[in-house]
C-alpha positions in Angstrom: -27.1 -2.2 -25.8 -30.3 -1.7 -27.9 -30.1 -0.6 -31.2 -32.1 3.0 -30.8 -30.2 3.4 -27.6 -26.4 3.1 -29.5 -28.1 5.2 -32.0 -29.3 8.0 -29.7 -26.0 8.1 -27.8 -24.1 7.9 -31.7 -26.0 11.2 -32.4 -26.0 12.8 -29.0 -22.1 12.7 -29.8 -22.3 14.2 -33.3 -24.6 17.2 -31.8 -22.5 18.1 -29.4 -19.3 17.9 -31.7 -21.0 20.0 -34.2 -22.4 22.5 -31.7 -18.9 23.1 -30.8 -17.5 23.6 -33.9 -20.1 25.7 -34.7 -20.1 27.9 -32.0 -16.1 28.4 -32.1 -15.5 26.9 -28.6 -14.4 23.7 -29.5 -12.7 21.6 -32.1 -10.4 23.8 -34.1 -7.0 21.8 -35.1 -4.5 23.0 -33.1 -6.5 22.4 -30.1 -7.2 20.4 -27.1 -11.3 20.0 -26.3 -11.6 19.9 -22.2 -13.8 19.8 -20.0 -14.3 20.0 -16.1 -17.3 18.0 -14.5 -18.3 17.7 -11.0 -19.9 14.4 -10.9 -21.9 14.9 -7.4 -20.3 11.8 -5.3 -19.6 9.1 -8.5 -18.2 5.7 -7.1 -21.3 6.3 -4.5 -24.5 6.3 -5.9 -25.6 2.6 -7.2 -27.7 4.1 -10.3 -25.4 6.5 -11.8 -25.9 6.3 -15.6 -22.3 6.0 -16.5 -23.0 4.9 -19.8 -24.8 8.2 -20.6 -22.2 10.8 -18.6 -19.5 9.0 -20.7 -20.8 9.4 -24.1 -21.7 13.2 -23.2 -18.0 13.3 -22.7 -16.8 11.4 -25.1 -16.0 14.4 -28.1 -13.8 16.0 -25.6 -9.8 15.2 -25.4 -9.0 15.9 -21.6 -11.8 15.6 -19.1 -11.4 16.8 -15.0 -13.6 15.0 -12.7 -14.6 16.2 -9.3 -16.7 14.2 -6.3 -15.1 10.9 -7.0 -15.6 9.2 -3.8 -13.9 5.6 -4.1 -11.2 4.2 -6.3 -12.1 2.0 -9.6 -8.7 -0.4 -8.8 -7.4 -2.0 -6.0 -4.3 -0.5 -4.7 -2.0 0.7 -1.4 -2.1 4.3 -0.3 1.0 6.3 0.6 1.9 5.1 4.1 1.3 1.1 2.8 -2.1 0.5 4.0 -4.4 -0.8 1.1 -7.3 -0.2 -1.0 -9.9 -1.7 -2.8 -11.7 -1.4 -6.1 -14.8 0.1 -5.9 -17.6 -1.4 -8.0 -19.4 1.6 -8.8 -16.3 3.6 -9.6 -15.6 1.2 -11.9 -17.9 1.7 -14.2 -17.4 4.8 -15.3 -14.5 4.6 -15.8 -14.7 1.1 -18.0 -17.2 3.8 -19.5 -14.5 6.1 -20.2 -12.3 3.2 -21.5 -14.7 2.2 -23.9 -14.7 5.4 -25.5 -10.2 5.8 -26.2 -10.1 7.4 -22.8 -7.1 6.5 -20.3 -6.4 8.1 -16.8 -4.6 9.9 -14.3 -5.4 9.4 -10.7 -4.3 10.4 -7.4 -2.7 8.6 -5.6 -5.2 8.8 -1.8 -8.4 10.7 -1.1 -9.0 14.2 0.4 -11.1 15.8 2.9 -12.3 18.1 5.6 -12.1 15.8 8.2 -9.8 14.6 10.8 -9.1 11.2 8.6 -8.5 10.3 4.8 -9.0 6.7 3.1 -12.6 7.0 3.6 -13.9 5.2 0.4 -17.3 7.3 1.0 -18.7 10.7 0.2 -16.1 12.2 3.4 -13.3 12.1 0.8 -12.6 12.8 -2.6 -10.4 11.5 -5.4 -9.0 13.6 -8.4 -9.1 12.1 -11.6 -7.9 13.0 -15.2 -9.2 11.6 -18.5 -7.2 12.1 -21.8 -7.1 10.8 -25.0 -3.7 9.4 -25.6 -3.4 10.1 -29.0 -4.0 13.8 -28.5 -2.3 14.8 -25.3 -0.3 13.4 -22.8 0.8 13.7 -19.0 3.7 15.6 -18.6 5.2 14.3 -15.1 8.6 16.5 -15.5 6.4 19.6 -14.6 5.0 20.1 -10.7 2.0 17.4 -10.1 0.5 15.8 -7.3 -1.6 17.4 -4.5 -0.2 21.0 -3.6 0.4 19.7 0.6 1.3 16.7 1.9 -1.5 16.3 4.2 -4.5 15.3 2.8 -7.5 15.9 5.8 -8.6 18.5 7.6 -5.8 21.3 6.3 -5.1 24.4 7.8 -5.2 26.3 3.9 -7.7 23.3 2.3 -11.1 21.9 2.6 -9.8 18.9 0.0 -6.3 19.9 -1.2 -6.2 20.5 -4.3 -4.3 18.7 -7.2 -2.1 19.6 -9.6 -2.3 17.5 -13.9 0.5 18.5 -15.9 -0.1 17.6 -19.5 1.9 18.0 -22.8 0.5 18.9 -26.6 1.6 20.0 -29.8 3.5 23.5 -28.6 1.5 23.6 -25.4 1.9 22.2 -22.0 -0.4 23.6 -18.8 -0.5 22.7 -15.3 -4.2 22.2 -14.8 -5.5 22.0 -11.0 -8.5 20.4 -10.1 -10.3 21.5 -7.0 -13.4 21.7 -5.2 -13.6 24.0 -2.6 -15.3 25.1 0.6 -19.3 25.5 -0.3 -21.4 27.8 1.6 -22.6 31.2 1.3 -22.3 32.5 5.1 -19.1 35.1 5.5 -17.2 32.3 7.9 -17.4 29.6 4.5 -17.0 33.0 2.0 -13.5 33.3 4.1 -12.3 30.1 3.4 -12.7 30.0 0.4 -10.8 33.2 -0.1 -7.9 31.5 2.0 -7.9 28.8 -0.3 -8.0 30.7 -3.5 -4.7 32.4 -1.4 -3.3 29.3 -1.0 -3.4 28.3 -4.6 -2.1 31.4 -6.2 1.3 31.2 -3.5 1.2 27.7 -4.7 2.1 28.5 -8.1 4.3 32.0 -7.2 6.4 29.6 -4.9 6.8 26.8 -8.3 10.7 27.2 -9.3 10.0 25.6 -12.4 10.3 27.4 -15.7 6.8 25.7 -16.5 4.2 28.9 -16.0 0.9 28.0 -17.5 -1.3 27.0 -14.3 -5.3 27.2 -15.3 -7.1 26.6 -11.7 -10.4 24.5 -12.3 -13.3 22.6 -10.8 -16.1 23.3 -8.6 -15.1 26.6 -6.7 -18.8 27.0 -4.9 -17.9 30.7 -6.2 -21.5 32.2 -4.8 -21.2 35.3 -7.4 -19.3 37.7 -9.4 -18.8 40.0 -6.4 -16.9 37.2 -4.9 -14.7 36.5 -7.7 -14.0 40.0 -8.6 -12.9 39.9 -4.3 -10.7 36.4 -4.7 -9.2 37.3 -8.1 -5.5 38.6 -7.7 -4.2 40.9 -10.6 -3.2 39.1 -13.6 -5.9 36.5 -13.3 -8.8 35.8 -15.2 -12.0 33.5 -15.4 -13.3 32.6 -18.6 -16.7 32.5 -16.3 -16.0 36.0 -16.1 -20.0 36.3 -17.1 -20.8 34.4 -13.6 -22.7 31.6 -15.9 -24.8 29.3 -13.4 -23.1 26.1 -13.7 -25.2 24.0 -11.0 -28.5 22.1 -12.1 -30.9 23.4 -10.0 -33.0 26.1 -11.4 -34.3 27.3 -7.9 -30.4 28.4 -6.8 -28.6 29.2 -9.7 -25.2 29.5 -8.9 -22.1 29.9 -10.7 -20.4 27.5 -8.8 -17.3 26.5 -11.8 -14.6 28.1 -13.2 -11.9 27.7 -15.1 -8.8 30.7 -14.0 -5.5 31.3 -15.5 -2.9 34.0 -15.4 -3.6 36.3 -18.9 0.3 37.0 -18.8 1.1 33.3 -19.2 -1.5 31.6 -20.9 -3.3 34.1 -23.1 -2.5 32.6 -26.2 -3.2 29.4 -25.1 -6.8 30.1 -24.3 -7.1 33.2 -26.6 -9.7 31.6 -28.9 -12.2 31.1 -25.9 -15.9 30.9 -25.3 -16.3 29.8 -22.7 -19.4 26.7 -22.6 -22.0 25.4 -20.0 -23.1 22.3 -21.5 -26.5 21.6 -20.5 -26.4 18.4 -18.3 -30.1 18.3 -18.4 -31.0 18.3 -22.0 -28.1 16.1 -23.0 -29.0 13.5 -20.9 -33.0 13.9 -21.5 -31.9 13.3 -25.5 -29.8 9.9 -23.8 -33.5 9.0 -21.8 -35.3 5.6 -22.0 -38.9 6.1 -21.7 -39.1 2.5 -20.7 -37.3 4.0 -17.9 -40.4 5.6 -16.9 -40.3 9.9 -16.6 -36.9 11.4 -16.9 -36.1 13.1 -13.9 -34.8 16.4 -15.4 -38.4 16.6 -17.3 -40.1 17.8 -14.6 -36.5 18.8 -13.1 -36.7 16.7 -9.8 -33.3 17.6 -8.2 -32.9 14.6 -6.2 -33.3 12.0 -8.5 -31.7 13.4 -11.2 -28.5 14.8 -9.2 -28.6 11.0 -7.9 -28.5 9.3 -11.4 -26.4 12.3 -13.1 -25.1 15.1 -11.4 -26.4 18.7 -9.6 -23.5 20.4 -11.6 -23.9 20.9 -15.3 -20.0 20.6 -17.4 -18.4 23.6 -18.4 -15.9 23.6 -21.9 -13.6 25.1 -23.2 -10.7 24.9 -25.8 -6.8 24.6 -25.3 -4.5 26.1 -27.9 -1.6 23.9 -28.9 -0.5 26.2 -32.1 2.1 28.4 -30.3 5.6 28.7 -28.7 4.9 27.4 -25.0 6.5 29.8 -22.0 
């Protein structure tokens, strides 16, 4: 790596780790930094700057990642058949494992369609990135996908997946999804059955674990729509409607991060909740050897191509209190 480069990425680190303390969202003591980040189909496009997404991520302690398409490691699926490594998948995440970062993966892919084990953009994979010396998974609370079939669900576009973790006082339940897109009333529908099926979900959980937080790309169109999906005793801490999505011709606040304020108010009772701005983070990462940076002018294509069209959104994890 060239030496201005290491440096750029050192400081594009410290800026964003000061920003957060700073701004009281992030970094306080008792805390756990995460973040949730649809990476727009990572393990499919070949020049994906994994090196750059990674260092913009690496100040935080748990990371969520949405729109992974194909698996970094070889493996075997549920009903035996097997898998293979995917070489652009593995990447990023020997990104992420550069920087103290292991994983939690699940175990197939997801999707609309009639068929899962797609290894392309048809399916998804749900990922988890911590930092083992700051938090760790908690598999003695409910995990896994929330049904058993994986493609073309009756209550699910990609079923959603549930990553229990443990820190300190603290442990949550944090599910990762990424729901029906669309703005027409049929794709506004299922979205609402979905958001149905999540919150029955967690009232039907026997366990005495209550702290669920719901994250991830929702394709939530506006706050009218949230206010109509949002069941009493719920909360976003994109209450605000904050576009998270790249584009500045549709700005959309597509992610959110919801949790029950009867459960897990202390938890995430120090709150801001943070858009970090995809597009001037990496344009501080650029190479102008590189030739023009595609966020500067904004071309949408290339730079959803090479980054993502989904900016991360932040937020900070309490781990001083009595848990449940």
């Amino acid at each position: 790596m060239p030496l201005k480069t290491h440096i750029q990425r050192i400081a594009l680190a410290t800026v964003l780790s000061l920003a957060f303390l700073l701004s009281g969202t992030l970094g306080y003591a008792d805390s756990l930094k995460v973040v949730s980040f649809n990476i727009q189909f990572l393990g499919h496009f070949k020049n994906k700057d994994d090196e750059s997404l990674a260092t913009l991520l690496e100040p935080f302690d748990l990371v969520f990642v949405q729109e992974l398409v194909a698996p970094p490691i070889s493996g075997t699926y549920p009903d035996g058949s097997p898998y293979k490594a995917d070489a652009e998948s593995k990447e990023f995440f020997d990104a992420m494992a550069s920087r103290g970062f292991s994983y939690v993966l699940s175990e197939e892919d997801t999707g609309t369609g009639p068929e899962n084990h797609k290894a392309s953009s048809a399916t998804e994979w749900f990922v988890a990135f911590y930092k083992p010396l700051q938090v760790s998974p908690a598999p003695d609370l409910p995990h896994g996908f929330l049904a058993n079939d994986r493609s073309d669900h009756p209550d699910y576009e990609r079923v959603p997946y549930a990553f229990p973790f443990r820190a300190g006082n603290a442990d949550l339940v944090f599910i990762s999804v990424h729901l029906q897109p669309g703005g027409s009333q049929k794709e506004t529908a299922r979205r609402a059955h979905e958001f149905e099926s999540m919150f029955a979900w967690i009232d039907g959980q026997k366990s005495q674990e209550r702290d669920y937080v719901i994250l991830g790309d929702m394709n939530i169109e506006d706050c009218e729509e949230l206010a109509g999906i949002m069941p009493a005793g719920y909360a976003s801490l994109n209450g605000d409607c904050i576009p998270t999505n790249t584009n500045p011709n549709g700005p959309k606040p597509y992610d959110h991060v919801i949790y029950n304020t009867a459960y897990s108010a202390q938890e995430l009772s120090d709150n801001r909740f943070q858009v970090v701005d995809l597009v001037n983070a990496m344009g501080e990462l650029w190479d102008p050897n590189e030739g023009v940076f595609p966020g500067n002018p904004y071309n949408h294509k290339g730079f959803r191509m090479r980054y993502s069209d989904h900016h991360p959104v932040a937020f900070v994890v309490s781990t001083r209190s009595d848990d449940d």
